[in-house]
Residue, then its C-alpha position, 0 to 999 in steps of 0.5 A: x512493567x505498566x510504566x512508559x515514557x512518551x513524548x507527552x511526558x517527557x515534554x509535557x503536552x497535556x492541556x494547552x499542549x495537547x494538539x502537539x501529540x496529534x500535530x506529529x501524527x499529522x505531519x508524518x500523515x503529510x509526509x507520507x502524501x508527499x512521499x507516495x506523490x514524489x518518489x513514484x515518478x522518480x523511480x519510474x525515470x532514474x531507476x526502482x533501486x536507485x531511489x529505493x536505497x536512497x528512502x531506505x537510507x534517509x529513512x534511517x537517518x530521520x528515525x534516528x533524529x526522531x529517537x534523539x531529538x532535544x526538543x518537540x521542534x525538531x522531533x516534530x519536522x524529523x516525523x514530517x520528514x520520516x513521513x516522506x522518506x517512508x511513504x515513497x520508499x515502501x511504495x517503490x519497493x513494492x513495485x520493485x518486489x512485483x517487478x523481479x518476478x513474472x506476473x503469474x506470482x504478483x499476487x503471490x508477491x504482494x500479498x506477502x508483501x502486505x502481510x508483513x506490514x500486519x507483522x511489523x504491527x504485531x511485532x512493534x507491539x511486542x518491542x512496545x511490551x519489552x522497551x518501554x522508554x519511547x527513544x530506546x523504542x526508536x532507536x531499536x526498531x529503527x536499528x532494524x532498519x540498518x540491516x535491510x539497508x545492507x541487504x538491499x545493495x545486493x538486490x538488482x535493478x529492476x529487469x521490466x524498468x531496465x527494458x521499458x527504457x531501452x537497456x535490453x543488455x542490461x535487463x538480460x544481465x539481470x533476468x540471467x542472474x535471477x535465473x542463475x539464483x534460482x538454481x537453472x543453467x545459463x540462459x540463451x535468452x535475447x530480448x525484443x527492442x521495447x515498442x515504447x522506447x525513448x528517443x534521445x529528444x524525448x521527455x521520460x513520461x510522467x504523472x501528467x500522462x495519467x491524465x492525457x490519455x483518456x484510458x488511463x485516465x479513466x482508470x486513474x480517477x477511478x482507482x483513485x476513489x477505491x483507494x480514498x475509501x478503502x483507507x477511509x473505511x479501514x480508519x472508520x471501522x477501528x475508530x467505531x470498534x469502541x475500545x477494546x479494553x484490556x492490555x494496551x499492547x495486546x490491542x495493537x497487536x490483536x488490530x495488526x494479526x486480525x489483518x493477516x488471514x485476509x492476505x491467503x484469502x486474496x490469495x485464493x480467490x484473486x487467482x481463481x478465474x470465476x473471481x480474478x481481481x476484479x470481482x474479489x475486490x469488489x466483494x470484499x468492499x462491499x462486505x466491509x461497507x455491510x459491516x459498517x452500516x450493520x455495525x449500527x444496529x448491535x448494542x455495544x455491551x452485547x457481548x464479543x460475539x454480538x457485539x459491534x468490536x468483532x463485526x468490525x474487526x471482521x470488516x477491517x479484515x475485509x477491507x484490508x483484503x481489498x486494500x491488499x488487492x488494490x496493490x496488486x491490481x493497481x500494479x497491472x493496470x499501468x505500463x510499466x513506465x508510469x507503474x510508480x507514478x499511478x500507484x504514488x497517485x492512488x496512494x496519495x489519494x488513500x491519505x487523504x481517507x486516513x485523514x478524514x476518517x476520524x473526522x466523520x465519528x464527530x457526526x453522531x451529534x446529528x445521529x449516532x447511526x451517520x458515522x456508520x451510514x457514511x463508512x457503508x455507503x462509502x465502501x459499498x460505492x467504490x466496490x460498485x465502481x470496480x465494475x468499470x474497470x478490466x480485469x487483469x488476470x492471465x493478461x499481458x502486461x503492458x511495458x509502455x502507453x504505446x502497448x497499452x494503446x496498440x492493436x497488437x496488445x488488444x489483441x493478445x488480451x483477447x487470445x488470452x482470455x479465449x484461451x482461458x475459457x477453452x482451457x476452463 
């Protein structure tokens, strides 16, 4: 079974041709950034479900054009296009998936969410194993996705984004059907007017409101940087591991499942209050920037357990730790009525990393250790900055800007945290 087709070889891309290969990945990568920029504030005026339908379904639609696709022009706009559906749709789920429960599970969430994108890696490979014609791997991978996308009509709106504009009866309606799912009788449940409901001559807030108010600000532009990194470091560590050898598909897989114990390690250290998101996340980068820059001093034939493949894919498990946190972290730090809106920002900023990663490896013309130095400093300095930013855990969370300014919210973070300190 060591044959397969690729798009290389049914239109024959070598040579002169040869960029095409990589152009279809850049366009996909520039679909993503796109997407993560657009479907965010999107979601945060019409609706997380709404808009989430409609990626998942166009998503759909544009795989199956990819899998079809007579010639390299149209396969190649169906990737760009695949890129944009793909990257907002994955992005307003997340938020979707952290919005149907209350806070004190998001890390538990998240980090499952996450995981299964290591999963899906795994599991693509394993189809990559058994399908080898490229379009029949297309075609069923992307065939899973027609089944999710009948599920997904039975999920409901959102209950925060529901009470962030206003529509208390509906969010009601929602949070009685969860409870009821859940197995609880009927609750008496009424909820309180959201402090930063619209009126009707108001203009829902939007990406330009990450940067007029000066807390949000702040926090954006320094997330934005963790983000870049992160993407940056966990792109640069794969590309320095040096080839792995061996079967092509027990590589993929091995890069996919090296990510999954990072996520119960999150877990663990997240909801503890001696590390919370903040001091966890901050470890964790500093750790995958170490493994950059010691990367440099192993010789390459020393060996596995010496060797610069399993320091890295160490690094790549801890970087894919602090990406996992930066999810969940991210999440808490905006109001809910521009929650997307900062994540699609921060996501946007990380494809920019992914694209510049592979990049710095052409660097070791001047050394062979700048490539590593440039990773570790890189991870060591977003992990410092973590510093600047509060901590989340076991603090309210703020369903719009005037929470997140006023007095009141301030001050419940501060009971909380004193609570926090009797209790411990």
């Amino acid at each position: 079974m060591s044959n397969f087709t690729s798009i290389v070889t049914e239109w024959y891309l070598i040579e002169q041709e040869a960029y095409k290969v990589s152009l279809a990945s850049s366009l996909f990568f520039a679909g993503l950034l796109i997407g993560n920029i657009t479907f965010g504030p999107l979601s945060d005026k019409l609706g997380r479900k709404p808009v989430y339908i409609s990626g998942l379904f166009f998503d759909i639609i544009f795989g199956y054009v990819t899998a079809l696709a007579p010639n390299y022009g149209i396969f190649a706009v169906s990737r760009f296009l695949v890129g944009i559906v793909n990257g907002g749709m994955a992005l307003v789920s997340f938020v979707l998936t952290q919005e149907y429960v209350g806070k004190s599970f998001w890390s538990f969430t998240g980090s499952l969410t996450n995981l299964m994108f290591a999963v899906g890696i795994a599991v693509y490979a394993l189809l990559g194993y058994y399908v080898r014609e490229w379009r029949y791997l297309a075609l069923v991978s992307n065939t899973l996705g027609v089944i999710f996308f009948l599920l997904s009509f039975m999920l409901p709106e959102s209950p925060r984004w529901l009470y962030s504009q206003g529509k208390t009866a509906e969010a009601e309606d929602v949070m009685q059907y969860i409870a009821l799912g859940n197995g609880k009788e009927r609750l008496n449940l009424k909820l309180k007017p959201s402090a930063g409901t619209l009126r009707k001559d108001e203009s829902p807030p939007g990406i330009l409101h990450l940067i007029k108010h000066p807390v949000l600000r702040w926090r954006t532009v320094i997330l934005m940087y963790i983000w870049y990194v992160c993407s940056f470091v966990y792109y640069g560590l794969t590309l320095n591991a040096g080839d792995l050898g061996g079967n092509l598909y027990l590589n993929v897989a091995l890069y996919g499942l090296v990510e999954v114990p990072a996520f119960p390690l999150c877990m663990f250290f997240i909801e503890k209050s001696w590390s919370g998101r903040r001091k966890t996340m901050m470890w964790f980068l500093i750790f995958a920037g170490f493994a950059c820059i010691f990367t440099m001093f192993l010789q390459k034939n020393s060996g596995l357990l010496l060797g610069p493949t399993l320091l890295a894919l160490c690094g790549k498990m801890m970087v894919s730790a602090a990406f996992n946190i930066a999810y969940i972290y991210t999440s808490e730090l905006y109001p809910t009525v521009l929650r997307n809106a900062g994540l699609g920002v921060c996501s946007m900023s990380c494809r920019f990393g992914g694209i510049l990663a592979p990049f710095v490896p052409t660097m070791k013309s001047l050394s062979p250790s700048v490539p590593f130095v440039v990773f570790g400093i890189s991870g060591l300095s977003a992990g410092f900055l973590t510093f600047l930013l509060p901590e989340t855990l076991n603090k309210p969370i703020a369903e719009s800007i005037e929470e997140l300014q006023s007095p009141k919210y301030r001050m419940l973070k501060d009971e909380k945290a004193n609570q926090l300190e009797e209790n411990t």
